[in-house]
Backbone as a printed PyTorch tensor [residue, N CA C, xyz], in Angstrom:
tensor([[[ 67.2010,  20.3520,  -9.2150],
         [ 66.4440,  21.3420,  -8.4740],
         [ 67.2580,  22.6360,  -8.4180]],

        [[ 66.8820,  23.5230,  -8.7270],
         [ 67.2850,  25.1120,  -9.0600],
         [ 67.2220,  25.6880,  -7.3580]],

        [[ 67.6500,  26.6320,  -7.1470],
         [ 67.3760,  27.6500,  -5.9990],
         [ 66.9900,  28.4970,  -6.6630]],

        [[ 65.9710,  29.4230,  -5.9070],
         [ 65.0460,  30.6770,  -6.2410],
         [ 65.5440,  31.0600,  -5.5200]],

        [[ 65.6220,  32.7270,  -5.7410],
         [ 66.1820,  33.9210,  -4.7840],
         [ 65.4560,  33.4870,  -3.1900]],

        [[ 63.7710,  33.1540,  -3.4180],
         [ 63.3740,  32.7730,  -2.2320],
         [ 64.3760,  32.0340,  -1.4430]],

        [[ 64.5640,  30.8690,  -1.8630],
         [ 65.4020,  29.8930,  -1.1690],
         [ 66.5600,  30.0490,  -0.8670]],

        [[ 67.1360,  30.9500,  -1.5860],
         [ 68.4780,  31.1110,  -0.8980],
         [ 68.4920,  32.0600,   0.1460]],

        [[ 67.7000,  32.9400,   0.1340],
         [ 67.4950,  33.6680,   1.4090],
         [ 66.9260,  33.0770,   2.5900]],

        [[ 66.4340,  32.1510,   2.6220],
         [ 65.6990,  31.3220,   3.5570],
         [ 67.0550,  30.4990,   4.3150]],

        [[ 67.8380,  29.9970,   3.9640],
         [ 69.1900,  29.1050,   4.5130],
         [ 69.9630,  29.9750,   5.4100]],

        [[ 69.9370,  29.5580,   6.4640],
         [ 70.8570,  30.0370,   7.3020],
         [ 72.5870,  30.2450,   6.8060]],

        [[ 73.0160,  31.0910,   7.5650],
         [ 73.7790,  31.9240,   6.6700],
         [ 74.9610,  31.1860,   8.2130]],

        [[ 76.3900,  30.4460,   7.7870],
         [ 77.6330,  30.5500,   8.3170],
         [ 78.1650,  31.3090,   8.9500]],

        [[ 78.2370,  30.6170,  10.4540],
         [ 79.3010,  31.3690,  10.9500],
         [ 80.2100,  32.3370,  11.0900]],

        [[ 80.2720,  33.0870,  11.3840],
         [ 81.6410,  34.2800,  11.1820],
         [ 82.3450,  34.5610,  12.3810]],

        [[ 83.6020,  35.0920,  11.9850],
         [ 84.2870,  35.6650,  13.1240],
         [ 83.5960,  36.4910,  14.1810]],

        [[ 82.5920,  37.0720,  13.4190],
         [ 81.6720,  38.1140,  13.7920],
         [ 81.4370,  37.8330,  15.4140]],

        [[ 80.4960,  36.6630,  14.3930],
         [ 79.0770,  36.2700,  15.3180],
         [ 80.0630,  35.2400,  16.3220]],

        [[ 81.0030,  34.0720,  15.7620],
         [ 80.8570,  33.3780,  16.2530],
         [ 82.2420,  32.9700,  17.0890]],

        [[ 82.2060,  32.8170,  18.3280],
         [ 82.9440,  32.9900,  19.6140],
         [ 84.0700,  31.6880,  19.4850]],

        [[ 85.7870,  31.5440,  19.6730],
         [ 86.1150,  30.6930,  19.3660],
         [ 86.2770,  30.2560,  21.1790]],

        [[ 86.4830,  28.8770,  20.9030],
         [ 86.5860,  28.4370,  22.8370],
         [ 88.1100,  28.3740,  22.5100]],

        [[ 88.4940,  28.9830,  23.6410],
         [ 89.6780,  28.9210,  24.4410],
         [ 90.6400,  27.8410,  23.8090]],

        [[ 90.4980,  26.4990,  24.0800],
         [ 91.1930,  25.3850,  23.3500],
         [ 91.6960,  26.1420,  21.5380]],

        [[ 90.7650,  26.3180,  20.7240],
         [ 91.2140,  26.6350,  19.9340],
         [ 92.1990,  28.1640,  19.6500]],

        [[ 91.8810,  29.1750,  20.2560],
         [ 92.6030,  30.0360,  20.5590],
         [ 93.8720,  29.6400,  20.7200]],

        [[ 93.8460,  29.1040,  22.0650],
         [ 95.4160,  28.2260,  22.7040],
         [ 95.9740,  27.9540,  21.5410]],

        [[ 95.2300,  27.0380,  20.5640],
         [ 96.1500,  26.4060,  19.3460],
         [ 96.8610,  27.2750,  18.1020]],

        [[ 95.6640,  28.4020,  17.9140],
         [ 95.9830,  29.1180,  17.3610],
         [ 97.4010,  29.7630,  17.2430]],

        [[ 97.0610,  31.0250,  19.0640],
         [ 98.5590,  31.3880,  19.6260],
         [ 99.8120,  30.3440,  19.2670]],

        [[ 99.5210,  29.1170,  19.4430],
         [100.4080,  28.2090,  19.2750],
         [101.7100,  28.7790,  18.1730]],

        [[100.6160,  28.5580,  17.2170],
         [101.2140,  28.5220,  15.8130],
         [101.8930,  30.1580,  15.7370]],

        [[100.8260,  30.7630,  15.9350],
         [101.5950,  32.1860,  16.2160],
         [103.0230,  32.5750,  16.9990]],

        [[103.0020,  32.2670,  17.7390],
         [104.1820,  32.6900,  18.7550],
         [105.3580,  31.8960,  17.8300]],

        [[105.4170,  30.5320,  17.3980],
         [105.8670,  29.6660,  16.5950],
         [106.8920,  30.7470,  15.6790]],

        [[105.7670,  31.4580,  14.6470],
         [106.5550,  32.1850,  13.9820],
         [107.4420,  33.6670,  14.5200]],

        [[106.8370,  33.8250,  15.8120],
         [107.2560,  35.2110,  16.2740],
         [108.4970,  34.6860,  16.7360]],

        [[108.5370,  33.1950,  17.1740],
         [109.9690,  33.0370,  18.0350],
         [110.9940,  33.1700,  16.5160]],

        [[110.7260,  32.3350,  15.0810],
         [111.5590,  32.4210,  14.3470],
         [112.1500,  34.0010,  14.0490]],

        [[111.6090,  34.3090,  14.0970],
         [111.4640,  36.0410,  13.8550],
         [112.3510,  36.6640,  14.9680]],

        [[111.9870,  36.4360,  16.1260],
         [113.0810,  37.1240,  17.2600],
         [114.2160,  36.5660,  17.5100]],

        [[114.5740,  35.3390,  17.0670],
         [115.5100,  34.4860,  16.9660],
         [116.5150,  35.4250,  15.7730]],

        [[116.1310,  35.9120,  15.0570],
         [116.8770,  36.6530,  13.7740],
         [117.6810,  37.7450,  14.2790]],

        [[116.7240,  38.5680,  15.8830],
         [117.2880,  39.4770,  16.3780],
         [118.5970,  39.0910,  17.1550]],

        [[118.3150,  37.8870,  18.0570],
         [119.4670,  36.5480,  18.7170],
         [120.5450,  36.6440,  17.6720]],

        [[120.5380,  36.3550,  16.4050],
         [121.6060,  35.7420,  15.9370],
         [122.2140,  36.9690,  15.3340]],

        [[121.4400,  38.2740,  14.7730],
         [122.7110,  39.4190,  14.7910],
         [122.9970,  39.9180,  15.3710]],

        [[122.5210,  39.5740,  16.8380],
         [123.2760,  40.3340,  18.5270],
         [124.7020,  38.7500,  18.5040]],

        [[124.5680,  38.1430,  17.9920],
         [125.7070,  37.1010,  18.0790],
         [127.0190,  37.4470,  16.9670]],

        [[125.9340,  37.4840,  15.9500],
         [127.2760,  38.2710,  15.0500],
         [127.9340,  39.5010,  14.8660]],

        [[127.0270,  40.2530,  15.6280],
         [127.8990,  41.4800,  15.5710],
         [128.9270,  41.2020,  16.9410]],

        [[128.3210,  40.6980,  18.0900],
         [129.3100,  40.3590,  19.0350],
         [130.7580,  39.7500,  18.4960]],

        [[130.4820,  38.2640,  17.4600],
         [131.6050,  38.4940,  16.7560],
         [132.4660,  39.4850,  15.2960]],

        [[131.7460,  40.3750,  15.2680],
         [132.6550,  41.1650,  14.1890],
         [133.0290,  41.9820,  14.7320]],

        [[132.9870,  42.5830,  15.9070],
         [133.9340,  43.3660,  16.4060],
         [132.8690,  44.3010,  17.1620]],

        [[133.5270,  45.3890,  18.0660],
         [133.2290,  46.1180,  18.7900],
         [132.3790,  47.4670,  18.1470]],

        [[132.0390,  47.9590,  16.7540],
         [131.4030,  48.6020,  16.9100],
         [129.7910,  47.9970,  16.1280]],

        [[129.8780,  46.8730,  15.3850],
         [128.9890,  46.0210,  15.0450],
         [128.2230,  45.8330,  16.5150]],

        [[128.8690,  45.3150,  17.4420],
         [128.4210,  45.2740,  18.7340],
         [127.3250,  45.9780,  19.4870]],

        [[128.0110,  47.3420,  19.6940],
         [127.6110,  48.6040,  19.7690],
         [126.0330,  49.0830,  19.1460]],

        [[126.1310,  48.7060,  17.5190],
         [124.9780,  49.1400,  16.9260],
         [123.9050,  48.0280,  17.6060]],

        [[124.1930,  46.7120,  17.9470],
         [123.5000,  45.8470,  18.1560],
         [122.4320,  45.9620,  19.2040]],

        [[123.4460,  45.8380,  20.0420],
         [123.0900,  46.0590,  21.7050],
         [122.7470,  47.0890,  21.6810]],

        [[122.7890,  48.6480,  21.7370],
         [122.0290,  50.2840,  20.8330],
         [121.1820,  49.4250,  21.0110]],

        [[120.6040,  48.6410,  19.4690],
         [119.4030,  48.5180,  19.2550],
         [118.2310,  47.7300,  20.1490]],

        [[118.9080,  46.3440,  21.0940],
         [118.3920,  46.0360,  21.3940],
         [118.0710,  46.6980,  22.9970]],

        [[118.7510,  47.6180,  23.5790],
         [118.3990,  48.4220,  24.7640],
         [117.1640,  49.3420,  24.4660]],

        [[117.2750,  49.7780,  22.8830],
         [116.1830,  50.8210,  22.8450],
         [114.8850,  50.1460,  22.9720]],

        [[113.9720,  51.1980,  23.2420],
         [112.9500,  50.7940,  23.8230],
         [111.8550,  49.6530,  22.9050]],

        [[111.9450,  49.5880,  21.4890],
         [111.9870,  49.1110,  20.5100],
         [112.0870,  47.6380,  20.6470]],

        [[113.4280,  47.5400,  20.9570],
         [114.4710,  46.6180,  21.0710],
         [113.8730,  46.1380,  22.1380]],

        [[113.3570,  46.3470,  23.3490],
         [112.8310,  46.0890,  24.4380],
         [111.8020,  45.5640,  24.7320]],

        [[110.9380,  45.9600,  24.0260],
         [109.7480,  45.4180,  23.6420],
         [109.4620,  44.1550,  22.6880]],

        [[110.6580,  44.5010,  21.5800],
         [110.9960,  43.1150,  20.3730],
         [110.8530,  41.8820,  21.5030]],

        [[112.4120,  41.9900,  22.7190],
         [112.4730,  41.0830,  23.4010],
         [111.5790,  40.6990,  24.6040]],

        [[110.4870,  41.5680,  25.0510],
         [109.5420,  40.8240,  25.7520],
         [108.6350,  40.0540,  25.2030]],

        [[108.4300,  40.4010,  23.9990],
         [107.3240,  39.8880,  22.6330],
         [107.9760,  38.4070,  22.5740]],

        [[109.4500,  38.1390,  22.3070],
         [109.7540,  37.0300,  22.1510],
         [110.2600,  36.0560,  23.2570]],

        [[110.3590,  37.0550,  24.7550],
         [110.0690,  36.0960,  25.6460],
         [108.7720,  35.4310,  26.5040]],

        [[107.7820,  36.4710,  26.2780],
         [106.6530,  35.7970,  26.2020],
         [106.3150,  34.8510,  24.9950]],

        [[106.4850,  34.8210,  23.9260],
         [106.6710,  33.9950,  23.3640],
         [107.0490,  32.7650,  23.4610]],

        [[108.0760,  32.8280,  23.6750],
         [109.2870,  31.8890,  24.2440],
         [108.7680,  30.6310,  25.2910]],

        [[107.9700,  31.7070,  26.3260],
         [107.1310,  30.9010,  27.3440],
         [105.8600,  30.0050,  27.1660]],

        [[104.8890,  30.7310,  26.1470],
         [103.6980,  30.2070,  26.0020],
         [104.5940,  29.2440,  25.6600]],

        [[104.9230,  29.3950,  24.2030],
         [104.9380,  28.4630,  23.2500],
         [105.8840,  26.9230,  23.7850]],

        [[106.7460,  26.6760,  25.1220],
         [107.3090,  25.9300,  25.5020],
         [105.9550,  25.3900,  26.5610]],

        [[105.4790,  26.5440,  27.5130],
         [104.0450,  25.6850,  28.1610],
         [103.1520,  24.7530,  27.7070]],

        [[102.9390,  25.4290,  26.3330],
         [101.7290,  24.6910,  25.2040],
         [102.2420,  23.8030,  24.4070]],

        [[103.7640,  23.5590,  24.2740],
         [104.3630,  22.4360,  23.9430],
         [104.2460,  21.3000,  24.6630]],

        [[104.6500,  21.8440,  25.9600],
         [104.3360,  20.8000,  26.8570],
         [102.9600,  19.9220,  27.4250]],

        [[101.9460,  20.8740,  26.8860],
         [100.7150,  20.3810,  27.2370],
         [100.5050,  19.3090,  26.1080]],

        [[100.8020,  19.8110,  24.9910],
         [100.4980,  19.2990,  23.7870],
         [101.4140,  17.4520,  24.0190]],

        [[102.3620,  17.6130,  25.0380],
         [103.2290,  16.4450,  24.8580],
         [102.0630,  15.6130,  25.5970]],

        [[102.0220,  15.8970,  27.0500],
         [100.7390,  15.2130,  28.1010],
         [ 99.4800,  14.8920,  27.0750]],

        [[ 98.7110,  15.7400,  25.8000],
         [ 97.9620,  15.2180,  25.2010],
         [ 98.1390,  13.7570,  24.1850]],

        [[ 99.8880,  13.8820,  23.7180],
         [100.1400,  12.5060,  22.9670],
         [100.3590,  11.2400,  24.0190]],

        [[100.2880,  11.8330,  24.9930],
         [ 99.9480,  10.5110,  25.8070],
         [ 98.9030,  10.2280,  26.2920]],

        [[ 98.1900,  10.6120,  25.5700],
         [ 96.4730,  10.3810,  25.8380],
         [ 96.1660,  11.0540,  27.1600]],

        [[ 96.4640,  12.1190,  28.2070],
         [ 96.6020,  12.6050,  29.2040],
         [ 95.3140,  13.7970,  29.2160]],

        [[ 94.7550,  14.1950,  29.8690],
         [ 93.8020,  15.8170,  30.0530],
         [ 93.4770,  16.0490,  28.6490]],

        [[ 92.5260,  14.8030,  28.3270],
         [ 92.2840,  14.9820,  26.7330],
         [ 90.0940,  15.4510,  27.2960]],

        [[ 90.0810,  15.6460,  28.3400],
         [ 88.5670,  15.7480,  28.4730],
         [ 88.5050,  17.3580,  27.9020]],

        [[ 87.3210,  17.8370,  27.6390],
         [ 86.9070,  19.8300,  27.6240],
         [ 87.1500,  20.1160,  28.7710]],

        [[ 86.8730,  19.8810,  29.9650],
         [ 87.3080,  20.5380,  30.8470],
         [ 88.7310,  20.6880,  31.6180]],

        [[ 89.2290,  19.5020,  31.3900],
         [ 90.8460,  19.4760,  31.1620],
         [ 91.4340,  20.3040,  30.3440]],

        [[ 91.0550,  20.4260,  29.2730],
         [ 91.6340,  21.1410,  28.5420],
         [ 91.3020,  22.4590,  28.2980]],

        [[ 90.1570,  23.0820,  28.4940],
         [ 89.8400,  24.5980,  29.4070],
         [ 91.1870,  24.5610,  30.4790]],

        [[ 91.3410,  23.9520,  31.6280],
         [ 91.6600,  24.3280,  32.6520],
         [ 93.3830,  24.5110,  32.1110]],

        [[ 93.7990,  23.2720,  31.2790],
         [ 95.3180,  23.3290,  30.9690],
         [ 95.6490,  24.4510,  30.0110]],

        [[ 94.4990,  25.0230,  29.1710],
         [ 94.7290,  26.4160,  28.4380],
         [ 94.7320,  27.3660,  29.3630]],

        [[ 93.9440,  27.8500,  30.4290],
         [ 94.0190,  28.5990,  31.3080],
         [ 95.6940,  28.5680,  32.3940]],

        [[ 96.2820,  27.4480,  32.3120],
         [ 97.7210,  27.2540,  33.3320],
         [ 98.4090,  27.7030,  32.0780]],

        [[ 98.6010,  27.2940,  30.8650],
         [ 99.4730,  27.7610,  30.0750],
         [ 99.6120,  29.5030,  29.8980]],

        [[ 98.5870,  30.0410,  29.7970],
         [ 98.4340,  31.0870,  29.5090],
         [ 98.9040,  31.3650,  30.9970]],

        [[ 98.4370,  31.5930,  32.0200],
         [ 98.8360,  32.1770,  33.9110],
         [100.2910,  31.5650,  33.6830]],

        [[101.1550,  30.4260,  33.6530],
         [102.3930,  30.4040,  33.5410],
         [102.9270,  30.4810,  32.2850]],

        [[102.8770,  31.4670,  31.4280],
         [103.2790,  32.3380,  30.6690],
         [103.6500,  33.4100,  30.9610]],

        [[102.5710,  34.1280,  31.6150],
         [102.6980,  35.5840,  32.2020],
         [103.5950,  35.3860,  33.2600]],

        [[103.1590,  34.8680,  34.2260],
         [104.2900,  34.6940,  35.2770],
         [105.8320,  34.4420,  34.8800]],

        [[105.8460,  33.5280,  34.6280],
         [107.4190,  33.0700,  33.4090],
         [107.6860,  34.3000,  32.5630]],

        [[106.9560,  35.1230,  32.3460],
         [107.4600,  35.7720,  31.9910],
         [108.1550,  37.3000,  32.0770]],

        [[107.0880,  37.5680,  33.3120],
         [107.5830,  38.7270,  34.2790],
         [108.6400,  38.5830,  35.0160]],

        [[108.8250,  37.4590,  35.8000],
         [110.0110,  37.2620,  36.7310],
         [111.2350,  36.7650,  35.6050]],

        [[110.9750,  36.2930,  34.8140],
         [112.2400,  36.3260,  33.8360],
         [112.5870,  37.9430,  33.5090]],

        [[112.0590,  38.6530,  33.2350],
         [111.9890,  39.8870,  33.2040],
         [112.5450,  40.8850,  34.5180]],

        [[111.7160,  40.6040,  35.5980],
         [112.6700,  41.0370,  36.7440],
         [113.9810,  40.6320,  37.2630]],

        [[113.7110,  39.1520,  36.9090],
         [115.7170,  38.6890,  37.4300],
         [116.5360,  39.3870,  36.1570]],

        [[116.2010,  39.3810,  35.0830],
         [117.1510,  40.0560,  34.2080],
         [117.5450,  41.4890,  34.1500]],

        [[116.6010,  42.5790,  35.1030],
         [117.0240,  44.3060,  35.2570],
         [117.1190,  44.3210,  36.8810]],

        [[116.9690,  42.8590,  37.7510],
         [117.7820,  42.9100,  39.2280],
         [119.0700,  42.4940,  39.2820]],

        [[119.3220,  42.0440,  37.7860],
         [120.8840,  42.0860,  37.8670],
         [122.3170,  42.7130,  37.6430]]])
């Protein structure tokens, strides 16, 4: 059986980003994976604020420079929010291998705590670190 132009215009046409709305749960998973790579990534910034600490004092200098600037500032809220989801949503993800808040509405509600203690975790990490 052939398709005619008729018929193919007649078939409902797939999903898209467009049209079509992702729920929360999958989002959550998404970010997951995301932040995942952002931590490897800010982790790179971690380890040449370590090595220049050890090569000496003006390696140092350029380091820390960089990471005070505003740049630099932003790198590291990116990767401590990061830092946060991605340990919250780890943890949820652990409560799910134990067969735990595996219902939709459990898991609406545990995407919604991950995300609120993210932000939080991540502001007051933020304030104890420029109240000190």
């Amino acid at each position: 059986m052939t398709d005619t132009p008729a018929a193919k215009r007649q078939r409902p046409l797939s999903p898209h980003l467009q049209v079509y709305r992702l729920p929360l749960p999958a989002l959550t998973s998404i970010a997951h994976r995301i932040t995942g790579v952002g931590l490897t990534v800010g982790t790179l910034l971690l380890v040449w604020w370590l090595v220049a600490a050890a090569a000496g004092p003006d390696a140092y200098a350029t380091a820390s420079g960089f990471i005070a600037s505003p740049i630099g500032l932003l790198l590291m809220f990116g990767w401590t929010a990061a830092l946060w989801y991605h340990l919250l949503n780890g943890l949820r993800h652990l409560i799910w291998d134990g067969a735990k808040m595996l219902t939709l509405e459990q898991s609406y509600s545990s995407a919604k705590l991950v995300i609120g203690g993210a932000v939080v975790a991540t502001v007051v990490t933020w304030v104890v670190a420029f109240a000190v």
